[in-house]
N, C-alpha and C positions, 0 to 999 in steps of 0.2 A: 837320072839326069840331074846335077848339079845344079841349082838354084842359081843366080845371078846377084848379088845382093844390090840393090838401087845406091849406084853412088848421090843420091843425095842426102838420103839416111845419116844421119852422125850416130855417134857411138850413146850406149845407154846412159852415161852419166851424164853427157854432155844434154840427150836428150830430155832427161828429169832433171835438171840442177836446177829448174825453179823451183821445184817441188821442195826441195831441201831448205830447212830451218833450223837456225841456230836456236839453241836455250839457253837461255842464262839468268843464273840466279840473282835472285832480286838482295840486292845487299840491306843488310839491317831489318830482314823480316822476323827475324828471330828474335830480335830485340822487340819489334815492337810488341809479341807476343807475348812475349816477357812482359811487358808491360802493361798491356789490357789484363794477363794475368792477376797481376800484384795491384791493378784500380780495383778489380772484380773480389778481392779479396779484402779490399780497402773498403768499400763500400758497403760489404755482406757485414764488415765488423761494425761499422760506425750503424749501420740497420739494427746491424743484435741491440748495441749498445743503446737504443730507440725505443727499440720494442721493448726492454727490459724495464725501464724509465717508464714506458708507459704503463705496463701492465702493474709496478709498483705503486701505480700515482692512481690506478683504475680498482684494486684490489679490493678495497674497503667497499665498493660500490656495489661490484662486483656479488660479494661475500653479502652484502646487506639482500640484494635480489634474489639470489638461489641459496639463502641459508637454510641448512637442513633443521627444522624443527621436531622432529622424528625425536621422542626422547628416549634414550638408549636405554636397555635392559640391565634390572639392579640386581647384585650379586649382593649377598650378605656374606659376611667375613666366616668363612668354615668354624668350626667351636674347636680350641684346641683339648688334646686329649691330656690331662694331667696325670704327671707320672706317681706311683704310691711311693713315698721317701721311705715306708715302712717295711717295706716288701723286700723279705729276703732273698738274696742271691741265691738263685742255683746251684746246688753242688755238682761238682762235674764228677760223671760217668768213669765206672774204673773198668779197664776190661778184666776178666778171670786171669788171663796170662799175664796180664800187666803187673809187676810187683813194685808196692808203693814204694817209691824212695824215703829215704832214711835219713828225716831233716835233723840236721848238725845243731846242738841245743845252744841256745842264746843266752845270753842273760837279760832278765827279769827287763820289762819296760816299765819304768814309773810313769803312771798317767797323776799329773798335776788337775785336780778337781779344782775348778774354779770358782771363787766364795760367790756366796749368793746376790743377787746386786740390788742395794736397796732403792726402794721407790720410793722419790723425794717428789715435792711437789713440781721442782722443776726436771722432772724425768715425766711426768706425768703430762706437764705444761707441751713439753716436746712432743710425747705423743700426741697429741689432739691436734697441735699445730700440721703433721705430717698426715693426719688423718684430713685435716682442711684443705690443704694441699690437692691430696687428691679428689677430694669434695666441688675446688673451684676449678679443676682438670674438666670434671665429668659435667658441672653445670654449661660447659660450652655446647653439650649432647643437649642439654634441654632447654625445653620453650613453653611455654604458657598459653595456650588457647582460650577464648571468651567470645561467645555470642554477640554479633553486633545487632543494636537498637536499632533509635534513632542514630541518623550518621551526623546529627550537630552536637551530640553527645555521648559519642562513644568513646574518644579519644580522652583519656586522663578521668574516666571516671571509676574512682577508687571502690566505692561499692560492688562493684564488679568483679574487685579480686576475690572476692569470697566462693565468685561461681567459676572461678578458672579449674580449668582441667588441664595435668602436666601431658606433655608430649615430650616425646623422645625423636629427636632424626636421628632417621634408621635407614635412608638413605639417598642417594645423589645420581638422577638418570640425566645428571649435563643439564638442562633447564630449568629443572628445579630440585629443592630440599623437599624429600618425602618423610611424614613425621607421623610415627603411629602414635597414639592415644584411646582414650576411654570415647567409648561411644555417646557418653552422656546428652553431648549436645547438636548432635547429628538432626535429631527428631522437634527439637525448636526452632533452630536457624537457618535462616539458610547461607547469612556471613560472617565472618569470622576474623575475628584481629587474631596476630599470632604475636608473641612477645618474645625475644630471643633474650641471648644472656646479656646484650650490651644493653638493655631497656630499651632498643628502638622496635616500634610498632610497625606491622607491616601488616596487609589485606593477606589472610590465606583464604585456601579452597577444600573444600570439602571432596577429596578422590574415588572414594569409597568407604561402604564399612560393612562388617558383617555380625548383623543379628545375634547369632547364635552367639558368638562367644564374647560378645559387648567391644570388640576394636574396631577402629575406624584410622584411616589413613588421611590426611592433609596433606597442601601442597602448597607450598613457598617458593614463587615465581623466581630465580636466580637473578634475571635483567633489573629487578626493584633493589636489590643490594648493591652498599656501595664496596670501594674494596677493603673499609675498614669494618664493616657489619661480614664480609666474608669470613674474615678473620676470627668471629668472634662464634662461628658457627662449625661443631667439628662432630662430622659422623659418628655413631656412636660403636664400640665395640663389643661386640659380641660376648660372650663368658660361656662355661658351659655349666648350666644349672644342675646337671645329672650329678658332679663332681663335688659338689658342695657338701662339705661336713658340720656336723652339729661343735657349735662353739666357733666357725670361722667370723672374723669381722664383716661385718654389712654396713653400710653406709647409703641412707636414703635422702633423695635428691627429689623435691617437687612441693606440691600444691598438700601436702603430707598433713598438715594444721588443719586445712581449710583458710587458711586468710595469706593464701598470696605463697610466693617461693619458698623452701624453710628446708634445713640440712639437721640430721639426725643423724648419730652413730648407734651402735650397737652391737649386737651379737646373734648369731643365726641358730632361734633356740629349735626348733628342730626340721628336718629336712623327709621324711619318712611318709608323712598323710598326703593322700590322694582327693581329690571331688574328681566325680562323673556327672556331664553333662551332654543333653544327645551331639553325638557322633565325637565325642572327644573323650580325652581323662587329661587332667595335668595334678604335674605336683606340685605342693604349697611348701612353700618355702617360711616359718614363720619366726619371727623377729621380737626382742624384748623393746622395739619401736615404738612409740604413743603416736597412733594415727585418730583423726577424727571421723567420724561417720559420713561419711561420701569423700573420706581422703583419697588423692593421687599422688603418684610415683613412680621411682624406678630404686630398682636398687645394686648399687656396685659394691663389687667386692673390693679386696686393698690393693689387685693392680689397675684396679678403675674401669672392668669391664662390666656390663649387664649382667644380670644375673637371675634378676626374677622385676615384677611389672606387678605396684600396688594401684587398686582402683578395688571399687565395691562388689558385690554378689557373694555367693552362698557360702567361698571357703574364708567370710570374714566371721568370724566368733560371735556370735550375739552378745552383748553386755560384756565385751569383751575391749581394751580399746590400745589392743598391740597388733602391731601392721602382721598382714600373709598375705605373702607373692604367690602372683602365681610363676613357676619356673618357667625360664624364657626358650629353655630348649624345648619346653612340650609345644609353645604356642609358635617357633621360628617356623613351621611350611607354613602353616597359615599367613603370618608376618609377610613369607617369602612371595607370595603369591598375590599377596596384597595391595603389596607396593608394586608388586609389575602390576596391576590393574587387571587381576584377572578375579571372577569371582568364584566365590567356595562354594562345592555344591551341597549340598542338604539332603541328609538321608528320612534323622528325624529319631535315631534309637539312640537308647539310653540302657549301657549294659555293664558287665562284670567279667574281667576271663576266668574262663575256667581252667585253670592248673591241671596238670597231669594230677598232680596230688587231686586235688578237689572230685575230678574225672571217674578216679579209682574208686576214691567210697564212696560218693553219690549214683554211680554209673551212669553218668551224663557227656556225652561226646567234647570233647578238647574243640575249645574255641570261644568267641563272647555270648553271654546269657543275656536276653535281652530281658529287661526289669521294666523297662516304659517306653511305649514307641508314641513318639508326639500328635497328639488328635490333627488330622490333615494333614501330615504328613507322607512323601512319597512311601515312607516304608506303609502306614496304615492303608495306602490305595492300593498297595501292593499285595496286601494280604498278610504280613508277619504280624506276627502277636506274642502279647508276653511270654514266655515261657520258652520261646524257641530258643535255636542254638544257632548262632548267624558261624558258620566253618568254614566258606569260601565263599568267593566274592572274585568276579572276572576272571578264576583261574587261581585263585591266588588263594592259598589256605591261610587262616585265621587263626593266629594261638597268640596274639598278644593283641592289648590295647594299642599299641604304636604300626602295626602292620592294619589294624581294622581304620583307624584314622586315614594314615596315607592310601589307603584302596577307596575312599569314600573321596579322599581328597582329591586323585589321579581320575577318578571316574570322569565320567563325560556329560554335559550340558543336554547332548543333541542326539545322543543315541542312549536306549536302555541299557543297564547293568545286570548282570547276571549272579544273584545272589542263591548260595544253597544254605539250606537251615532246617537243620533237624527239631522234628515235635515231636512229642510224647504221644504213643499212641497205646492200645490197647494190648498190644505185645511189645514197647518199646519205642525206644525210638526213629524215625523214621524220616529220611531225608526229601526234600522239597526244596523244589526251584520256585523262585520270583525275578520276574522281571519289573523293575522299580527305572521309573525316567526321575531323576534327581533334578532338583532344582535350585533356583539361586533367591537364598533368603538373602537379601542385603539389605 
């Protein structure tokens, strides 16, 4: 049956047409978008350009509060390797099947022998001048240390330059000039004036030193300098003392006289002799130089590098009164370690290597002889005695003086060391462990 539809009903649109709603876009909303955009962009800039202002005006304050004082780790300048000018080239390798070619003959080359050139006084005048030269180069390396007194009379008291001891800066960890020197006056003072090259006096510090081989490091506060005492202080460079030949120039810079600063030249008469002292060897580098008896120095070569370090002890000549260095390559680990502030530890022997050569007709095992082991010494608690043969050391075999040094030097403060060392026994000889706890003579 067909529905009926209620004529009162209207049609569906008529019925919902209130429902219905127009939309319409809002004009200029784009714009305004636009616009809060390019404030919002306006304002982030004019902020940067605020915050930058302040952070450059806040920076110094900043830096003063959280400045790292943490003084940075000192590298010493590598030793360069000198090339031998004497040393002949290589001849190159022919193979069998190779047939040498068949050089087309030339004619004769005249070589022009050049006359001999004479030395006038003013050739002579020249040199020394050039040798000065490099003298007032290297005196910017050195400085002058002195025990301080009384502090209402320390400053300008002349009598005092007679006990100066030369220093060398050796080097620079950002806060301060680290300056190695002669131990000398470690064990009287406890402060110390340092005197740079420009004559201005400045409080240094006592950093460290080590006993055994008579050096001691100083420190020279960076913040007490001004920027023309900067200026006037210039690290020193390195040389390699191994390289040095009999007859090269030397040029010594220090406390040399005994009465105050003083520059010498000379000639390096031989380079060859060794001293042994416990746990080291260095070579003496020695000089036709007039030093005095408790003299200090340093000595550069003619490009104005280090080369050897004059101060008192055994390899000075008795009634003897010309300078020996000791060469600066034997003592640089120690130097190196110094100046970081670390200490050297202490074995306590005193010995000889034994050469393959030596090895053979003695029939004594390859490695160092020990001659004297120091009374109260780690090695005497240890149980080594003269005669032994120290051959390995933490793993590490022993055939030179410079590998026994740096295993004594790498060793450890805080754990034992593992030394082997052959004695003489009744059939020969016969290997033995010690364990040795090293300690810090400073």
């Amino acid at each position: 049956m067909q529905s009926e539809k209620d004529p009162n009903l209207k049609p569906d649109d008529e019925q919902y047409s209130f429902l219905r709603e127009t939309i319409k876009t809002k004009t200029g909303s784009r714009v305004k978008t636009l616009r809060r955009i390019l404030m919002a962009c306006i304002l982030g800039v004019v902020f940067g350009i605020f915050a930058c202002l302040g952070f450059f005006a806040l920076r110094p304050v900043f830096e003063e509060m959280f400045a790292d004082d943490t003084n940075q780790r000192v590298t010493l300048a590598p030793e360069e390797e000198e090339v031998d000018d004497l040393e002949e080239p290589e001849e190159p390798m022919i193979e069998e099947d190779d047939e040498p070619e068949v050089e087309e003959e030339q004619d004769p080359i005249v070589v022009e022998v050049p006359t001999e050139v004479e030395l006038t006084a003013e050739r002579y005048a020249e040199l020394l001048r050039s040798m000065y030269e490099i003298a007032q180069t290297a005196n910017k390396s050195i400085v002058y240390i002195e025990g301080m007194g009384d502090q209402e009379h320390w400053v300008g008291d002349e009598a005092s330059r007679a006990g100066r001891t030369t220093g060398l800066v050796i080097g620079d960890n950002g806060n301060e000039f680290l300056v190695l020197a002669y131990n000398v006056l470690a064990g009287d003072h406890q402060n110390f004036q340092i005197t740079i090259s420009d004559d201005a006096v400045f409080v240094g510090e006592l950093r460290i030193q080590d006993q055994t081989r008579g050096l001691a490091v100083f420190a020279i506060p960076k913040a007490a300098l001004s920027e023309e005492n900067l200026e006037a202080i210039v690290v020193a460079d390195l040389g390699n003392s191994s390289m040095v030949r009999q007859g090269d120039i030397v040029i010594a810079v220090g406390n040399i006289l005994g009465h105050g600063d003083g520059v010498a030249y000379g000639i390096l008469s031989s380079s060859q002799v060794s001293v042994t002292i416990p746990d080291s060897q260095f070579r003496i580098l020695g000089t036709d130089i007039s030093v005095s008896s408790g003299g200090t120095g340093f000595l550069f070569n003619a490009r104005g590098q280090i080369t050897g370090m004059i101060m008192p002890g055994p390899w000075q000549n008795n009634g003897s009164n010309t300078a020996n260095a000791l060469g600066i390559s034997d003592i640089g680990p120690a130097i190196y370690m110094l100046v970081n502030d670390e200490a050297l530890p202490f074995l306590g022997v005193q010995g000889v290597v034994v050469t393959e050569e030596l090895a053979a007709v003695q029939e004594i095992p390859i490695g160092v002889y020990v001659s004297y082991v120091v009374v109260d010494s780690p090695a005497m608690a240890a149980g080594i005695q003269n005669g032994d043969v120290i051959i390995e050391i933490d793993g590490e075999e022993i055939e030179t003086m410079q590998q026994f040094t740096r295993a004594i030097l790498d060793g450890s403060l805080s754990d034992d060391i593992n030394i082997v060392a052959a004695r003489r026994g009744a059939d020969g000889y016969v290997e033995m462990d010690f364990q040795v706890t090293l300690i810090d003579r400073r």
